[in-house]
MDTraj code that builds the backbone (N, CA, C; nanometers):
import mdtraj as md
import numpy as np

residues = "UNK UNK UNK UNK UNK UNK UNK UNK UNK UNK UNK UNK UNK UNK UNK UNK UNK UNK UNK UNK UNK UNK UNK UNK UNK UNK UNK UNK UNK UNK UNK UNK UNK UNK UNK UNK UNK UNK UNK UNK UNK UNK UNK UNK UNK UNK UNK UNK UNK UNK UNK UNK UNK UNK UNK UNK UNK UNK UNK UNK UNK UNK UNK UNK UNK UNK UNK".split()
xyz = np.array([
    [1.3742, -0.2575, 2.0992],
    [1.4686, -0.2454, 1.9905],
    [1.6092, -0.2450, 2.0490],
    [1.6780, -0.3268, 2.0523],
    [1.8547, -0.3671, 2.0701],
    [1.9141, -0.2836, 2.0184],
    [1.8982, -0.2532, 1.9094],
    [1.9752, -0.1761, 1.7525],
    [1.9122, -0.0879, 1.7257],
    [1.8480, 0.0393, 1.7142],
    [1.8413, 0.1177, 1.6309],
    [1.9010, 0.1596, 1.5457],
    [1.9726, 0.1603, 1.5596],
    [2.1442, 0.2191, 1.4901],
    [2.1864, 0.1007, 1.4007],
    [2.1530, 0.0596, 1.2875],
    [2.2201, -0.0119, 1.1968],
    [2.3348, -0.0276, 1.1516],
    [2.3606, 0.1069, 1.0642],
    [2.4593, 0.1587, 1.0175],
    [2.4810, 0.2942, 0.9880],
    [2.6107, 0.3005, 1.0097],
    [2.6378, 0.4746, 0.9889],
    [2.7623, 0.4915, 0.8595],
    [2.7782, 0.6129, 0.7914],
    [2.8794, 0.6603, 0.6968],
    [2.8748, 0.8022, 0.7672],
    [3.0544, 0.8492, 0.7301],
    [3.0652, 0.9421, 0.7614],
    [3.0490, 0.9933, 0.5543],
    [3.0218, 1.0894, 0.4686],
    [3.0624, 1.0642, 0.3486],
    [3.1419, 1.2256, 0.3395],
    [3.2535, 1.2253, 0.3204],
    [3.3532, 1.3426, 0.3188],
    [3.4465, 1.3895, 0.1946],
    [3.4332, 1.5452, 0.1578],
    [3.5327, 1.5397, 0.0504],
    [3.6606, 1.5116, 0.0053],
    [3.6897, 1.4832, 0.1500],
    [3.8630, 1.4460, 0.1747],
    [3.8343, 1.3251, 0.2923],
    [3.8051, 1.2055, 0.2449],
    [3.8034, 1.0841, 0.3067],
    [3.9247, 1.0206, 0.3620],
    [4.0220, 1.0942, 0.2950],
    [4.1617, 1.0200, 0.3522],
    [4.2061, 1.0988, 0.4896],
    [4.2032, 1.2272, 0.4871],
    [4.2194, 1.2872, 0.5921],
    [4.0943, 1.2977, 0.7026],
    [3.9609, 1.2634, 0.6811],
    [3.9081, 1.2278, 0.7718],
    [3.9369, 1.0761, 0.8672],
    [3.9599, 0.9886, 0.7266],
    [4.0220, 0.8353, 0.8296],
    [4.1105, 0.8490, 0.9350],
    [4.2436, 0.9512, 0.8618],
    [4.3179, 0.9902, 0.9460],
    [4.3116, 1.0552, 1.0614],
    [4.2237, 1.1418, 1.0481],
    [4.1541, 1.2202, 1.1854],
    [4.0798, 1.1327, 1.2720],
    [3.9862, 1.0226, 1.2319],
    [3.9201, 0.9666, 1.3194],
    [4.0412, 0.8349, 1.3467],
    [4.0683, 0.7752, 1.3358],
    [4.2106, 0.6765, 1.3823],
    [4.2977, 0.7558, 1.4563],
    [4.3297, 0.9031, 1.4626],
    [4.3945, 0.9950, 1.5759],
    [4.3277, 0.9818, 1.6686],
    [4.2168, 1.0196, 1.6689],
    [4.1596, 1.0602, 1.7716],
    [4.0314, 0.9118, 1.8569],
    [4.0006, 0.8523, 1.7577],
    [3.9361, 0.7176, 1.8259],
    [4.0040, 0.5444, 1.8188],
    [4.1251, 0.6018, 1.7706],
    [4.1929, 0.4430, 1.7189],
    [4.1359, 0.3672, 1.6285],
    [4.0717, 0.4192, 1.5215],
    [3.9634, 0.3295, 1.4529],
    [4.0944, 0.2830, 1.3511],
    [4.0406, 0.1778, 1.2991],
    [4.1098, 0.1035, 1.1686],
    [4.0503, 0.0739, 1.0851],
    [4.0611, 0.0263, 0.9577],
    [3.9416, 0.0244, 0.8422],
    [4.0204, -0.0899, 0.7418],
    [3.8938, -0.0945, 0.6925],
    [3.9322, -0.2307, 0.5590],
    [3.8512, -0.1322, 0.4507],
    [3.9003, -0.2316, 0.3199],
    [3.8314, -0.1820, 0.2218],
    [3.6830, -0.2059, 0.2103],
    [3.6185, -0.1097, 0.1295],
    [3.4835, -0.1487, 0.1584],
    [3.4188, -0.1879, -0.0313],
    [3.3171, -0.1298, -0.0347],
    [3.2322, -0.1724, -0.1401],
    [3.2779, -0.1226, -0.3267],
    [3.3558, -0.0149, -0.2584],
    [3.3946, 0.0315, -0.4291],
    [3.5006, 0.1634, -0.3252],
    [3.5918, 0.2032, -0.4461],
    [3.7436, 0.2510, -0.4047],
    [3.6990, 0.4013, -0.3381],
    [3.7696, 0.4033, -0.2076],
    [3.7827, 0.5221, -0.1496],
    [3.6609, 0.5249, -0.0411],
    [3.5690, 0.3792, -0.0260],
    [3.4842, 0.3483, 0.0687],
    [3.5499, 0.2470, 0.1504],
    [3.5088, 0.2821, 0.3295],
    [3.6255, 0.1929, 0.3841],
    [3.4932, 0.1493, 0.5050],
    [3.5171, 0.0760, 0.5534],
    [3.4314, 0.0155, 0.6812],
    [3.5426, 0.0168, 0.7780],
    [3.4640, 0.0727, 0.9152],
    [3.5337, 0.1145, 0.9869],
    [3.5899, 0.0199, 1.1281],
    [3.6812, -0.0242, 1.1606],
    [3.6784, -0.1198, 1.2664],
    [3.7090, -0.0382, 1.3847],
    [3.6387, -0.0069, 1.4754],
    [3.6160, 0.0584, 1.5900],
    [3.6321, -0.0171, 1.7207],
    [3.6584, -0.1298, 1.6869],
    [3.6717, -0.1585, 1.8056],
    [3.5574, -0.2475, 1.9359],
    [3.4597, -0.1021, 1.9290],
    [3.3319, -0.1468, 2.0057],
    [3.2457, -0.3048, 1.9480],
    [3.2665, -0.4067, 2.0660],
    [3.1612, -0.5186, 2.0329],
    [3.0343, -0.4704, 2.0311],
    [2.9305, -0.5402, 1.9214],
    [2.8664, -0.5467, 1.8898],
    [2.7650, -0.3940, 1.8783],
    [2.8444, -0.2797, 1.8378],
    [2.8437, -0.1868, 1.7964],
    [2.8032, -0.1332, 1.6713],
    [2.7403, -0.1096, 1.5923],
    [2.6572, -0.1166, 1.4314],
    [2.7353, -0.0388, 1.3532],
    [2.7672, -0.1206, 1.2259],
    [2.8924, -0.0999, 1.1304],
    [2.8524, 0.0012, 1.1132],
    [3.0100, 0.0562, 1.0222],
    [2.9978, 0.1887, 1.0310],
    [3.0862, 0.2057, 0.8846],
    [3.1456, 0.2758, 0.8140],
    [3.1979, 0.3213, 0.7050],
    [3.2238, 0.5154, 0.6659],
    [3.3483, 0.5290, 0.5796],
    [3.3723, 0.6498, 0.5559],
    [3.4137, 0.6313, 0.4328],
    [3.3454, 0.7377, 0.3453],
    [3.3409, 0.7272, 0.1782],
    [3.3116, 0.8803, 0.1143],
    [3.3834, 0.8797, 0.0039],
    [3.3697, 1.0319, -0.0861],
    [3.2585, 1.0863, -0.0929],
    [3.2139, 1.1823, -0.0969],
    [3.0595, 1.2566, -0.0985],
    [2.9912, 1.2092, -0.1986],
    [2.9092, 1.1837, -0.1767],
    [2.7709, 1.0986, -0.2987],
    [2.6748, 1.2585, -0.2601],
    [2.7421, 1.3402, -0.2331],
    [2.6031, 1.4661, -0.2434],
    [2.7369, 1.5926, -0.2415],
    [2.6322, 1.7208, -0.2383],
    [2.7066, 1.8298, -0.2911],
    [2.7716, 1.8925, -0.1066],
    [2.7515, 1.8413, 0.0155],
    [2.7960, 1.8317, 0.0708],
    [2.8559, 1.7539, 0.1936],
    [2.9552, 1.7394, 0.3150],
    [2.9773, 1.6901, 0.4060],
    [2.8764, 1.6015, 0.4595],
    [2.8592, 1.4717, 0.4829],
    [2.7232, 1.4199, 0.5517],
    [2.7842, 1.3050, 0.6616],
    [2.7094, 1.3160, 0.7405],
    [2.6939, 1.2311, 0.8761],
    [2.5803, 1.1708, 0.8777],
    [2.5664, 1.0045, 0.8247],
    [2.4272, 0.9398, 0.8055],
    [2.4210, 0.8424, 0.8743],
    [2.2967, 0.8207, 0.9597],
    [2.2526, 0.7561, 1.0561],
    [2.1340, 0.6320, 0.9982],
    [2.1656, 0.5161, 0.9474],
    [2.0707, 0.4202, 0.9245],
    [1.9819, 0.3529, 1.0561],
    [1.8748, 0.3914, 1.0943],
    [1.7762, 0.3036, 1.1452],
    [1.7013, 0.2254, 1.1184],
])
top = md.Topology()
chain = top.add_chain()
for i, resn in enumerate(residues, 1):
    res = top.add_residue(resn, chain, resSeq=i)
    for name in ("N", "CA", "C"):
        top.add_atom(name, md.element.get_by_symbol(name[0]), res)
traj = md.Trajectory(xyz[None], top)
């Protein structure tokens, strides 16, 4: 398996200040993503498995790992 790691979301109640925190601290940059306040993340790393940060779809903070 090459990939395990498909895709990841960070999903946060304050998505704007997490972008901001992770672009401080990893240089990431982002585009818009699938619907408002969801962003895909450009990190940089080649061929590295997309990634995205978006408003909570649950009652808390989540860090999700697609395999």
């Amino acid at each position: 398996m090459s990939h395990p790691i498909v895709h990841a979301e960070i999903r946060s109640s304050d998505p704007d200040a997490t972008r901001e925190f992770c672009a401080n601290l990893f240089g990431w940059s982002y585009s818009d993503g699938a619907y408002p306040g969801y962003t895909f993340v450009a990190a940089g790393a080649e061929g590295g498995p997309a990634a995205a940060i978006s408003p909570l779809q649950a009652d808390a903070d989540q860090v999700l790992f697609f395999v």
